[in-house]
VOSEBA-890942 format. One record per atom (N, C-alpha, C): residue in one letter; atom name; residue number from 1; x, y, z. Coordinates in Angstrom, 1 decimal. Layout:
residues N
<'A' 'CA' NUM <X Y Z>>
...
//
This chain:
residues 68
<'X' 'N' 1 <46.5 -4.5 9.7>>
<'X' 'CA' 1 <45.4 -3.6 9.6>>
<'X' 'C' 1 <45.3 -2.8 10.8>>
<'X' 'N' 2 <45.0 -1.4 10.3>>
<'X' 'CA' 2 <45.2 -0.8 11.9>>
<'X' 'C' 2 <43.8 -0.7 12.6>>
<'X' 'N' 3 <43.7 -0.1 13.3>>
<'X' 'CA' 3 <42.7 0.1 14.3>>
<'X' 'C' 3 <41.3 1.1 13.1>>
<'X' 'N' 4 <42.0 2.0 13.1>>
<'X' 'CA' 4 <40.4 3.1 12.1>>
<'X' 'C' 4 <40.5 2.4 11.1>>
<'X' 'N' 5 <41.1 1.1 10.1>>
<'X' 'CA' 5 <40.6 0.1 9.2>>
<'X' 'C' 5 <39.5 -0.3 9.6>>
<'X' 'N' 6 <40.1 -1.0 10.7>>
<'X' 'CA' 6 <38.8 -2.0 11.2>>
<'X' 'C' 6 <38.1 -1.6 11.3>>
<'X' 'N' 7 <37.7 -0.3 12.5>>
<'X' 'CA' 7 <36.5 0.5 12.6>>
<'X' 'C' 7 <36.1 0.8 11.4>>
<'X' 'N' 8 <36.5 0.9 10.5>>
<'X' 'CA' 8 <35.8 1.6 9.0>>
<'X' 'C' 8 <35.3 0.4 8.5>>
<'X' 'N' 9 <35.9 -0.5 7.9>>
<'X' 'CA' 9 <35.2 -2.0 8.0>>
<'X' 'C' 9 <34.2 -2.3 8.6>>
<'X' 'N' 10 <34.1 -2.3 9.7>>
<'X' 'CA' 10 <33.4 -2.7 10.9>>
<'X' 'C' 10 <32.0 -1.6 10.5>>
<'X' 'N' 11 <32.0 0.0 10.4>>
<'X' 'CA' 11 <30.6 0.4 9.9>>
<'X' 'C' 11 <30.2 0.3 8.6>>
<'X' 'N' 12 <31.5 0.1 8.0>>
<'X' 'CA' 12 <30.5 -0.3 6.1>>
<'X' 'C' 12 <29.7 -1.5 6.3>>
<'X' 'N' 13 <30.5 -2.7 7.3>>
<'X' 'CA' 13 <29.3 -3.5 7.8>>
<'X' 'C' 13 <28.0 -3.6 8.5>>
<'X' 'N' 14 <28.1 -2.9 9.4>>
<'X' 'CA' 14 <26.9 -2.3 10.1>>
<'X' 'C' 14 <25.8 -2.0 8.6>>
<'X' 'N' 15 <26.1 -0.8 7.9>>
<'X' 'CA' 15 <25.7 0.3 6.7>>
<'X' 'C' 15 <24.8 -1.0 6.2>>
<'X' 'N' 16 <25.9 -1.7 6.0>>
<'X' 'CA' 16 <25.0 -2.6 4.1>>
<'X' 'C' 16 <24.2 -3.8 5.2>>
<'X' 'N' 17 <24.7 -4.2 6.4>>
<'X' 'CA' 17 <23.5 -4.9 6.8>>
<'X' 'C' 17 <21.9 -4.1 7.3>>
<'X' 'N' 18 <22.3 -2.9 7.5>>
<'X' 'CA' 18 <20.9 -2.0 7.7>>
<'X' 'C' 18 <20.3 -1.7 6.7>>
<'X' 'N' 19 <20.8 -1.6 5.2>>
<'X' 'CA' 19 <20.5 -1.3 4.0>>
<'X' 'C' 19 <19.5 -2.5 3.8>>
<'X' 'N' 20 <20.3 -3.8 3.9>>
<'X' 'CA' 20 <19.7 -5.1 3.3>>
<'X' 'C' 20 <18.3 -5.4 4.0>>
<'X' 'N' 21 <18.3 -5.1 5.5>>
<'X' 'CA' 21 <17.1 -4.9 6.3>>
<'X' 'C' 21 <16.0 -4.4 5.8>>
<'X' 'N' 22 <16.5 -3.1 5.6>>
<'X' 'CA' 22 <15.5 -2.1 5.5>>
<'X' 'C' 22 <14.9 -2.4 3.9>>
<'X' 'N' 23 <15.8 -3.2 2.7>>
<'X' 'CA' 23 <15.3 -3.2 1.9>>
<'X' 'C' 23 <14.5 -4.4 2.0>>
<'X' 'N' 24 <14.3 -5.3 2.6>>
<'X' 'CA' 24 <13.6 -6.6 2.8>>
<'X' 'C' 24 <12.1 -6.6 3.3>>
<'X' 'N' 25 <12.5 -5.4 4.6>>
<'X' 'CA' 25 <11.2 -5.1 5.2>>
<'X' 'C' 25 <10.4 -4.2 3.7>>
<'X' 'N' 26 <11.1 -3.2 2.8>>
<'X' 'CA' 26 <10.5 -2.7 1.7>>
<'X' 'C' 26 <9.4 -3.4 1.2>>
<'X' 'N' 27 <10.2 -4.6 0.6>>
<'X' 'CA' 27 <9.7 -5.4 0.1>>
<'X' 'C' 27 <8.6 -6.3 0.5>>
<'X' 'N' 28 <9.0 -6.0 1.8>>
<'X' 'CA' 28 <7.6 -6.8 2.2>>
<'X' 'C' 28 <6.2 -5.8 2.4>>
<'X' 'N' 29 <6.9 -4.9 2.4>>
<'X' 'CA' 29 <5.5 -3.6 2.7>>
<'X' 'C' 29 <4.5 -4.0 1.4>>
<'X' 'N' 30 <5.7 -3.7 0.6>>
<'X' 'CA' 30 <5.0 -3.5 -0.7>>
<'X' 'C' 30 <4.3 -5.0 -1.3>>
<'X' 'N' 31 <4.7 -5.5 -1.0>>
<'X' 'CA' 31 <3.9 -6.7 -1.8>>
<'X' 'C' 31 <2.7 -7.5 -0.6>>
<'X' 'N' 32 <2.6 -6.7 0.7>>
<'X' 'CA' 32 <1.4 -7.2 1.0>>
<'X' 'C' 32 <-0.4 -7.1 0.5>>
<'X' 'N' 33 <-0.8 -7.7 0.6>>
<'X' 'CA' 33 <-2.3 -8.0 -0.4>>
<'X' 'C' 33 <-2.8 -6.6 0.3>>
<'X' 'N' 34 <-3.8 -6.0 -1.0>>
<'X' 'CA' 34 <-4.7 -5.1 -0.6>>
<'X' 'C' 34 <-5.7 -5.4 -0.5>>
<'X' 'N' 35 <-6.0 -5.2 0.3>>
<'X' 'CA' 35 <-7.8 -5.5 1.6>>
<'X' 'C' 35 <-8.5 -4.7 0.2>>
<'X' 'N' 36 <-9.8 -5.8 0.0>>
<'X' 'CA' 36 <-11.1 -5.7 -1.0>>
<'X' 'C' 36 <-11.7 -5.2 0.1>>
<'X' 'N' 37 <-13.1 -4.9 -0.9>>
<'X' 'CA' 37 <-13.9 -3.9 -0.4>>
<'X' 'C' 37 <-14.5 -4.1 0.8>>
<'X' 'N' 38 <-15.1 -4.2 1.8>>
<'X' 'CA' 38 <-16.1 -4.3 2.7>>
<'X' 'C' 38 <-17.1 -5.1 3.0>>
<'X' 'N' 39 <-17.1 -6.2 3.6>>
<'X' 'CA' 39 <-18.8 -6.9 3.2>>
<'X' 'C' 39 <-20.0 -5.7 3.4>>
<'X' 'N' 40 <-20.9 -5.7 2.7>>
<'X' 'CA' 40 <-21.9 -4.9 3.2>>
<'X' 'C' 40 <-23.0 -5.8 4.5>>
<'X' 'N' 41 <-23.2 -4.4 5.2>>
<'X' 'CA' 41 <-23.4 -5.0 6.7>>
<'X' 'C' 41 <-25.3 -5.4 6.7>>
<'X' 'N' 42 <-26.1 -5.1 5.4>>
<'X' 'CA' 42 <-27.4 -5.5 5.3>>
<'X' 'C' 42 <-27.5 -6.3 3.6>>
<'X' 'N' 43 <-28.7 -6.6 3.2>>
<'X' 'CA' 43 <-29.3 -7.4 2.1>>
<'X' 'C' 43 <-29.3 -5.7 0.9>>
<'X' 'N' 44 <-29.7 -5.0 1.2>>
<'X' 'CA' 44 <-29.4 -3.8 0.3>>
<'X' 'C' 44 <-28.4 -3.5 -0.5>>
<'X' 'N' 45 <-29.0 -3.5 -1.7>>
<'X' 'CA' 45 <-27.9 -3.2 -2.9>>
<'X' 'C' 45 <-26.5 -2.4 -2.5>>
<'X' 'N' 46 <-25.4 -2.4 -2.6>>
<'X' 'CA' 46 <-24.5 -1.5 -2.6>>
<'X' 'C' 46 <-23.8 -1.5 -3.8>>
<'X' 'N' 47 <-23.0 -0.2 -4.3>>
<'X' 'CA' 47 <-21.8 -0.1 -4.9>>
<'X' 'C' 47 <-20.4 0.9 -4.7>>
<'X' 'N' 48 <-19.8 0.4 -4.8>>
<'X' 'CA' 48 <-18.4 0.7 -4.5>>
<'X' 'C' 48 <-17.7 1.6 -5.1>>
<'X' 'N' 49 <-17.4 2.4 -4.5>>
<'X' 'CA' 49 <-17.2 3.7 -5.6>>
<'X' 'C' 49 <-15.5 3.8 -5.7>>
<'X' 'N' 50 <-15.2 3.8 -7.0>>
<'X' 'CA' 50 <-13.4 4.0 -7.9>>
<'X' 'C' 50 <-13.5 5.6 -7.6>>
<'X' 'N' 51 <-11.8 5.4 -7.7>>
<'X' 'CA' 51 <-11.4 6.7 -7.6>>
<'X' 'C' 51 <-11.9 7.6 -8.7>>
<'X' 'N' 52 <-12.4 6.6 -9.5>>
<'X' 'CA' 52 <-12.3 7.6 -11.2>>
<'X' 'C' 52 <-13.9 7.9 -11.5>>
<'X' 'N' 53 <-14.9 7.7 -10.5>>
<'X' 'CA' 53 <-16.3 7.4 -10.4>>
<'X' 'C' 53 <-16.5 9.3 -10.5>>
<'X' 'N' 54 <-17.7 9.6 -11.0>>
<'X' 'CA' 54 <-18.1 10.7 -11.2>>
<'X' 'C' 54 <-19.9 10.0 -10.4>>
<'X' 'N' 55 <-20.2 11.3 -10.0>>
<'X' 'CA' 55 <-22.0 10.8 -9.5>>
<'X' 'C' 55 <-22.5 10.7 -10.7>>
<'X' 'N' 56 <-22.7 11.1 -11.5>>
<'X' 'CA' 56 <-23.5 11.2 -12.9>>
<'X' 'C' 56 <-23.1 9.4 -13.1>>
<'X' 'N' 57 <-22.3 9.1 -13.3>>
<'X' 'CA' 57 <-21.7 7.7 -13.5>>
<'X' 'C' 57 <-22.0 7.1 -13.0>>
<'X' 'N' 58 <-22.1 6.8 -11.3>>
<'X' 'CA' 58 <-22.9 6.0 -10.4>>
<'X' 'C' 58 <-24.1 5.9 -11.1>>
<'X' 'N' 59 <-24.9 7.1 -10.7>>
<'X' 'CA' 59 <-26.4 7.0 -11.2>>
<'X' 'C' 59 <-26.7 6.4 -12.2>>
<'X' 'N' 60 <-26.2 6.6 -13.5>>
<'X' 'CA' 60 <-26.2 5.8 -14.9>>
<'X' 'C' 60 <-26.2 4.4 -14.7>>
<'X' 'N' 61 <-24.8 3.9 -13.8>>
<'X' 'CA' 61 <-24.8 2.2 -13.7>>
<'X' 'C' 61 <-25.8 1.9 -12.8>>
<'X' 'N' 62 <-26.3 2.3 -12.0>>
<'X' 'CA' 62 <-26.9 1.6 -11.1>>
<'X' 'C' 62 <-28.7 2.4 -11.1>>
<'X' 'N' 63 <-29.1 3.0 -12.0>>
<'X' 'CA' 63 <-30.3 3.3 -12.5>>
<'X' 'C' 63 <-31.1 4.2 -11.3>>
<'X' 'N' 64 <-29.9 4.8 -10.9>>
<'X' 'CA' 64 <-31.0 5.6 -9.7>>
<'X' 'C' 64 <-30.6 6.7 -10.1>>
<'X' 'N' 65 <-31.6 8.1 -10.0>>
<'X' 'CA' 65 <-31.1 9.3 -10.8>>
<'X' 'C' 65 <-30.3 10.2 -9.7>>
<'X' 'N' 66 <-29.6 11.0 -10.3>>
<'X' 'CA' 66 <-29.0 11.7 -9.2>>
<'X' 'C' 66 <-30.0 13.2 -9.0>>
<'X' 'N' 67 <-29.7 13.2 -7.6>>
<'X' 'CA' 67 <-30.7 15.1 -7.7>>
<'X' 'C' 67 <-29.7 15.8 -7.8>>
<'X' 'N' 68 <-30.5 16.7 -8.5>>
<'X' 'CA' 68 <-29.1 17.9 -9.1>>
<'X' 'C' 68 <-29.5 18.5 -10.0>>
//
């Protein structure tokens, strides 16, 4: 085997162990738990508003009218 083998060898090594890293750390990004909502910091009602929430919709569920 000559010398630029090895070296070639030698970085496909390096390559696929930085690959395997990086894909492990991926995976761990991704599958960490997503943080729930907030405790609320007093005894007053709250509600939590979705991305898909319209005001009109708030007000409806939770019986308070909107101004508007």
């Amino acid at each position: 085997m000559s010398e630029w083998q090895f070296l070639g060898y030698l970085a496909l090594g390096a390559v696929a162990i930085t690959f395997a890293v990086l894909l492990v750390l991926g995976i761990r990004i991704l599958t960490l738990p997503t943080p729930g909502p907030p405790e609320p910091k007093t005894d007053a009602p709250y509600y939590v508003v979705r991305g898909d929430d319209t005001l009109s919709a708030i007000a409806q569920r939770t019986g308070i009218p909107s101004s508007g």
